[in-house]
C-alpha positions as CSV (number, residue, x, y, z in Angstrom):
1,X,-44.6,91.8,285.3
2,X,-43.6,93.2,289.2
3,X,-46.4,94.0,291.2
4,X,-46.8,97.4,290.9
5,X,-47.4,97.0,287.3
6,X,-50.2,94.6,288.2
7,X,-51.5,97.4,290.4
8,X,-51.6,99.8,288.2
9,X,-53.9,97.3,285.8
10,X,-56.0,96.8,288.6
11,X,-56.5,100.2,289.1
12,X,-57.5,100.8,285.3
13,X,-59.5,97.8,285.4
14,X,-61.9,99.4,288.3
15,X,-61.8,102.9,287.0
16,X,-63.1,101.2,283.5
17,X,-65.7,99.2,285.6
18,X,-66.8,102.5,287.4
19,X,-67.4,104.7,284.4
20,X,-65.6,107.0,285.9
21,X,-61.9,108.8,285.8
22,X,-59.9,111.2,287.4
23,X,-63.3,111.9,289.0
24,X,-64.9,112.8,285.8
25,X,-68.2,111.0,284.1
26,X,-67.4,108.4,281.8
27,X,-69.7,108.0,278.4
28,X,-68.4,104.9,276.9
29,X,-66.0,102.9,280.3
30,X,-66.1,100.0,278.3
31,X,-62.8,101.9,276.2
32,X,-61.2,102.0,278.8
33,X,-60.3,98.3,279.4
34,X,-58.0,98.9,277.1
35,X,-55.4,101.4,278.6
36,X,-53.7,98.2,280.4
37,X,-52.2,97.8,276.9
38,X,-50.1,101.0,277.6
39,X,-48.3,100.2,280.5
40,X,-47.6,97.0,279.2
41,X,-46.4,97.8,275.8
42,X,-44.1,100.2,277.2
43,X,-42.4,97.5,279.4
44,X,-41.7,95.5,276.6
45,X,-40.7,97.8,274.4
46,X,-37.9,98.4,277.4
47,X,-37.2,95.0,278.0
48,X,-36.7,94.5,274.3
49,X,-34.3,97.6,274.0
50,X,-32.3,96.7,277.0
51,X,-31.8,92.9,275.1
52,X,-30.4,94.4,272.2
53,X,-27.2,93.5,271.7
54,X,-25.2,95.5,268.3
55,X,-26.4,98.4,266.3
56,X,-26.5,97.8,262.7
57,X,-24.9,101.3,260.6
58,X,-24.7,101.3,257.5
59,X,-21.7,103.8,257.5
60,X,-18.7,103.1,259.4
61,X,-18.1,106.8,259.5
62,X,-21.3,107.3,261.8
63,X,-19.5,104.5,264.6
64,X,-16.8,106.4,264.5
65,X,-18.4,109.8,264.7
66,X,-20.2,108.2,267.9
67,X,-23.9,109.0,268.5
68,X,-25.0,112.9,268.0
69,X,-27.0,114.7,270.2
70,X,-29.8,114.3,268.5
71,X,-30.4,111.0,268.8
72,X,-30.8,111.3,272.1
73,X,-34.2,112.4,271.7
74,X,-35.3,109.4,270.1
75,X,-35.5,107.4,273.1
76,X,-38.8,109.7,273.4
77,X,-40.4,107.8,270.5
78,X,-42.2,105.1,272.4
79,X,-43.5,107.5,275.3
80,X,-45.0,109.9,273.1
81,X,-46.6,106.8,270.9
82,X,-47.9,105.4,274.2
83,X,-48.9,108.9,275.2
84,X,-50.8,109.7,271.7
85,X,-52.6,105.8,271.9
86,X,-53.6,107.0,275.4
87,X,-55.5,110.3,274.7
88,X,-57.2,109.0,271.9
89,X,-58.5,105.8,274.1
90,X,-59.5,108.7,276.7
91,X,-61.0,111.1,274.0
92,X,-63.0,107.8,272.8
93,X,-64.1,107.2,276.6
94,X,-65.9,110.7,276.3
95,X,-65.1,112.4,279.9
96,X,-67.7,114.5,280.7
97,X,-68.7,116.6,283.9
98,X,-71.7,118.6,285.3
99,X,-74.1,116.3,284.4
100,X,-76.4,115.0,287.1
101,X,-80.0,113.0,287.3
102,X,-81.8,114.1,290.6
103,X,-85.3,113.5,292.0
104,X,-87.4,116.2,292.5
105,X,-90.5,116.7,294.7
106,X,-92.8,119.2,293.5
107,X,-96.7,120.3,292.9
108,X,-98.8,119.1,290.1
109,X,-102.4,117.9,289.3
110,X,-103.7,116.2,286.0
111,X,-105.6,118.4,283.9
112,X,-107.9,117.4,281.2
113,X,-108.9,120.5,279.4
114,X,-112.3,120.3,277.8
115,X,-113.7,122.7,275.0
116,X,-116.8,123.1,273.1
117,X,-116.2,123.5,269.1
118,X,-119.5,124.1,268.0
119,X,-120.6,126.3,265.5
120,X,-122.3,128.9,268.6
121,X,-118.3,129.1,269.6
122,X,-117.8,131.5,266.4
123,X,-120.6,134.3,267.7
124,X,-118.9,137.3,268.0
125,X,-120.2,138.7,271.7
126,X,-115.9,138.8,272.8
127,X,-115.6,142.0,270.5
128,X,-113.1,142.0,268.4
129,X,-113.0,138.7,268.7
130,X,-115.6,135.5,268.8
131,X,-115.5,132.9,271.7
132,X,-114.0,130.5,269.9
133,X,-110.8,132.4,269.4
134,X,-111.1,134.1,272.8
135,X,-111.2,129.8,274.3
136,X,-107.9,128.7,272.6
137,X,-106.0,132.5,273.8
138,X,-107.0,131.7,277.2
139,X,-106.6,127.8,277.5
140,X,-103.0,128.6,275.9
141,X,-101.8,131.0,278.2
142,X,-103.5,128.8,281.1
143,X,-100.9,125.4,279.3
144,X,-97.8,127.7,279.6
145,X,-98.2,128.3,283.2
146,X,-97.8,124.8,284.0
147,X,-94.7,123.1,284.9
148,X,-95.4,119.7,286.3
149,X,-98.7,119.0,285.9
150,X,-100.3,116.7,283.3
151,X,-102.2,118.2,280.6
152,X,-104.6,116.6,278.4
153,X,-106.7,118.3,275.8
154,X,-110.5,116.7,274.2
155,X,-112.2,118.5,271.9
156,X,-116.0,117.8,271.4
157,X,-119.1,119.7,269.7
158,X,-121.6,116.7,268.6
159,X,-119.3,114.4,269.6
160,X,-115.7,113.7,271.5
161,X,-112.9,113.1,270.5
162,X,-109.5,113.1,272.5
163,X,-106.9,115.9,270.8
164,X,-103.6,115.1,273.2
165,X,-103.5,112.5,276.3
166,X,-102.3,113.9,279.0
167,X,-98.5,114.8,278.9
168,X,-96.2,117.5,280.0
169,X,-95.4,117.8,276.8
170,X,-96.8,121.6,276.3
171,X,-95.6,122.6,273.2
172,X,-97.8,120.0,272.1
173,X,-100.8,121.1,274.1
174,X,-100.5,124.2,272.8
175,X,-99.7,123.4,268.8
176,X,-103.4,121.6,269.6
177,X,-105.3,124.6,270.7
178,X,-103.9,126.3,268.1
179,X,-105.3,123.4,265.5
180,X,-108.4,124.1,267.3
181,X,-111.8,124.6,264.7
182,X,-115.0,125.1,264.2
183,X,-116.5,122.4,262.3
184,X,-114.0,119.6,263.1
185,X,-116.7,117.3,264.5
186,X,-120.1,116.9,263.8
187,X,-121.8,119.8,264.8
188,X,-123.9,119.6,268.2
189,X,-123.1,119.9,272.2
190,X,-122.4,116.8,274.0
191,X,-121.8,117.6,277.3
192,X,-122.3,114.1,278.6
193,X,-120.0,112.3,275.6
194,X,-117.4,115.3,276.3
195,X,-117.4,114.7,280.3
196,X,-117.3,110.8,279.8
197,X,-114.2,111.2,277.1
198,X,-111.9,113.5,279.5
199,X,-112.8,111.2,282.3
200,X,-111.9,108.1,280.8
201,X,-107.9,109.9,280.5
202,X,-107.9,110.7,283.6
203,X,-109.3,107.7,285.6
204,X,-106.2,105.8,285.7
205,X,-103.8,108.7,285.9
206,X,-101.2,108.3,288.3
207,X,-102.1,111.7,290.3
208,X,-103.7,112.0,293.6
209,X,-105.6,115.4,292.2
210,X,-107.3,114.7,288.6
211,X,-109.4,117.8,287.3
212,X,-111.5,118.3,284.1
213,X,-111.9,121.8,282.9
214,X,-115.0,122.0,280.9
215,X,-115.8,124.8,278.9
216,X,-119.0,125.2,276.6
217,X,-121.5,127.9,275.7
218,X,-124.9,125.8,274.8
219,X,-126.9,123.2,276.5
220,X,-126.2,119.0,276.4
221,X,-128.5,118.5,273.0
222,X,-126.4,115.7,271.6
223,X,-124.9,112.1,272.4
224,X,-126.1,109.2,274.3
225,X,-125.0,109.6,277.5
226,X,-125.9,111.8,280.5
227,X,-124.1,114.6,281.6
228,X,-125.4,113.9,285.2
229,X,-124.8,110.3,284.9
230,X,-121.4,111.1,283.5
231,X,-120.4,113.5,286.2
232,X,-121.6,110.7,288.6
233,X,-119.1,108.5,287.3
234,X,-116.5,111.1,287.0
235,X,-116.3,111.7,291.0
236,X,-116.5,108.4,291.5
237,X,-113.0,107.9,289.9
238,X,-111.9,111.0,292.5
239,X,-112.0,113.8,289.5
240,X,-112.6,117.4,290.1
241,X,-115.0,118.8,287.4
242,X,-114.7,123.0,286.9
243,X,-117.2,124.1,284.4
244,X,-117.1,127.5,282.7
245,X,-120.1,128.8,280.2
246,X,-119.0,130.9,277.5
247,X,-121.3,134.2,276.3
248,X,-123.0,137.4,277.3
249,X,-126.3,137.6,278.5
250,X,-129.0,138.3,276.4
251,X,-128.5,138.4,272.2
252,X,-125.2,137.6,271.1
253,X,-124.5,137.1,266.9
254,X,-124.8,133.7,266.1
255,X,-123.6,132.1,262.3
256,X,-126.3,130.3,261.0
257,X,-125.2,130.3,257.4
258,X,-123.0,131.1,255.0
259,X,-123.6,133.7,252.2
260,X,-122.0,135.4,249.4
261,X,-119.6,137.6,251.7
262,X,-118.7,134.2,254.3
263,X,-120.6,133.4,257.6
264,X,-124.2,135.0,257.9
265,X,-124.9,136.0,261.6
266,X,-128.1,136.5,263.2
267,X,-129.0,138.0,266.9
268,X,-130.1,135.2,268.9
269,X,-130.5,134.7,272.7
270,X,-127.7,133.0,274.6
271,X,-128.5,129.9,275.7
272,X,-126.4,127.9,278.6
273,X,-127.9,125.4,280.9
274,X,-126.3,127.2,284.2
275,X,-128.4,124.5,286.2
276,X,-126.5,121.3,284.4
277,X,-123.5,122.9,284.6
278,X,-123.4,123.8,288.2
279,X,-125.1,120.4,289.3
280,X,-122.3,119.0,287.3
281,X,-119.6,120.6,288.8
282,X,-121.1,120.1,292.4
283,X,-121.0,116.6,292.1
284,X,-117.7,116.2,291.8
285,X,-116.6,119.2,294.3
286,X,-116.0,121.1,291.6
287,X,-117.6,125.1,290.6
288,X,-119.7,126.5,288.3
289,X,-118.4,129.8,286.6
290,X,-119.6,132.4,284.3
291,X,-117.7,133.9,281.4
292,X,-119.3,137.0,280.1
293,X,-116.1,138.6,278.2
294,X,-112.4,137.7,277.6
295,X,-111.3,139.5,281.0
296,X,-113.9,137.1,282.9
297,X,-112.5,133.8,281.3
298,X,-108.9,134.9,282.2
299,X,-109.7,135.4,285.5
300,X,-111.3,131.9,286.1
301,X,-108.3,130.0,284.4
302,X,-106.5,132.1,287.0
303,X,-108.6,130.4,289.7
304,X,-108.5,126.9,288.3
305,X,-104.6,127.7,288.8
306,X,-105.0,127.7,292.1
307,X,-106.3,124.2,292.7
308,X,-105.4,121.7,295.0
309,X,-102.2,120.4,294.4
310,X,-100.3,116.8,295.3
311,X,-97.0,116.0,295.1
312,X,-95.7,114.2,292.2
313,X,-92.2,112.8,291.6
314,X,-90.2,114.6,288.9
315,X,-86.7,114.1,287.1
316,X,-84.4,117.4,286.3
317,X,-81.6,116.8,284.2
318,X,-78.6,118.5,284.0
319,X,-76.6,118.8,280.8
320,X,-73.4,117.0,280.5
321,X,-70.5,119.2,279.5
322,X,-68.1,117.0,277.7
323,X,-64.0,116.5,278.1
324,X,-63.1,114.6,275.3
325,X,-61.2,117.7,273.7
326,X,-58.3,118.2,275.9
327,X,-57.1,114.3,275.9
328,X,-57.6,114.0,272.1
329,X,-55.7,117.8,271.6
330,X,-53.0,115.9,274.1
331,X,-53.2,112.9,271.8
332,X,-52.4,114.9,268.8
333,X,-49.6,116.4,269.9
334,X,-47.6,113.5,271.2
335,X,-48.6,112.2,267.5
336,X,-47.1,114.6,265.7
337,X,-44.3,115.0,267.9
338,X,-43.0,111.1,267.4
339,X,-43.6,112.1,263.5
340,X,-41.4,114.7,264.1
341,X,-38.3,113.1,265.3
342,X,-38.9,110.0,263.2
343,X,-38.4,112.3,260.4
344,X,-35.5,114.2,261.8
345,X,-33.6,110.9,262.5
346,X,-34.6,109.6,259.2
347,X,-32.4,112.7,258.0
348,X,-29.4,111.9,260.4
349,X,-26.6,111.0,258.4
């Protein structure tokens, strides 16, 4: 084989090592090793015609005849078998372009969203709806605001318990609000088991800003540990605690039963210990805020949007948009064109 031959495998050789051809993005480079094969098969398909040495005919009338204009084609065969072998090795390859993988600098926190589930969370004071349903309206539309951030979602009422770890995931986030009810845990508020749960998520997060939203509309009555104690060890970890009490002032209807007709409700005073909460949040450089109606709880998740931010380290990706068509269509074509003139020379007489 001359040198330029060898070149030309060389060439192929890199390209296939590369994953890349013609400039184009290369899926599978590994099927590419075996283009070489074309070049090569073609020189020795010459080599062997040029050796050749008498025609077999079966007619004598055909020698005599001499060749037809036709079968001059049929020196195409070989090129048009090495051209269909090489757009299908291409097609295989899967050239593709447009696709990219960059790094991104942008703004994000981790959030740990917090939310009371007790049975006070169904009185009806957010007419025409109750807090409960007023909580997961809000805390959705605060999820689909997000972009980068981290959002994790804990659920507590007598207990905690840890719905979705933080993700950017928000579909999921939000498929979990929506699962959000009344009567999932055992009934009760505890404040210090909730803070202690969303903390524990986001103490080893890899963000320089970590913040718990915690929302409740009772006082700590339940659970072993501390809410002061628990914010303590919250800031200590660096997190941000923003509390928000739920309810009007005054009476609001409270269930406290169920009857004939579903939940019985009764007028009883709001209770929420505005003292804890705010010492809470204080602790941990965070605020204190009041939710009286559904307007006031948008407007604080609107705040909370506006926290201190860090930069985080994204990916974007780009979708690839793939070439495999036009070398297999050029494939094809070459195919069906040596079928072509085999069958027309089979007809020759």
């Amino acid at each position: 084989m001359n040198a330029d031959s060898l070149g030309l495998l060389t060439w192929w050789a890199e390209r296939a090592g590369t994953g890349t051809l013609f400039g184009f993005n290369v899926a599978h480079p590994e099927a590419l090793l075996v283009l070489p094969l074309v070049p090569l098969w073609l020189w020795w398909n010459q080599r062997r015609a040029a050796q050749r040495e008498s025609l077999p005919f079966s007619r004598t009338d055909v020698l005599i005849r001499g060749p037809r204009p036709a079968l001059a084609w049929v020196r195409w065969v070989p090129w048009l078998r090495a051209t269909a072998f090489a757009g299908l090795v291409v097609a295989i390859a899967q050239p593709r372009s447009g696709a990219r993988a960059e790094r991104v600098n942008s703004e994000g926190i981790d959030i740990a969203l917090t939310i009371d589930i007790s049975s006070s969370m169904l009185a009806e004071d957010f007419q025409p709806q109750n807090r409960m349903e007023v909580a997961r309206e809000k805390l959705k539309r605060f999820v689909l605001g997000r972009t980068t951030d981290r959002v994790g979602l804990v659920a507590f009422s007598g207990e905690a318990l840890t719905q979705v770890p933080l993700t950017t995931d928000y579909p999921v986030v939000i498929a979990a609000i929506d699962n959000l009810q009344v009567g999932q845990l055992e009934d009760g508020t505890a404040i210090g088991t909730a803070i202690a749960t969303a903390a524990n998520r986001l103490r080893n997060s890899p963000g320089r800003s970590r913040v718990m939203v915690l929302l409740t509309d009772g006082e700590n009555n339940r659970g072993a540990i501390d809410p002061r104690t628990a914010a303590q060890a919250a800031g200590a970890f660096g997190i941000r605690i923003y509390t928000i009490g739920v309810g009007t002032e005054g009476m609001a209807p409270v269930p406290v039963g169920r009857g004939l007709f579903g939940l019985r409700y009764e007028n009883r005073p709001v209770k929420i210990d505005e003292p804890l909460l705010t010492e809470i949040a204080s602790t941990t450089g965070g605020r204190y805020f009041r939710a009286k109606d559904a307007a006031a709880l948008q407007s604080i998740y609107e705040q909370i949007d506006r926290l201190e931010r860090s930069a985080v380290e994204a990916k974007a990706f780009i979708r690839y948009t793939e070439r495999f068509r036009w070398p297999l269509v050029v494939g094809m074509l070459a195919l069906l064109g040596e079928l072509w003139l085999r069958a027309r020379r089979g007809l020759l007489p």
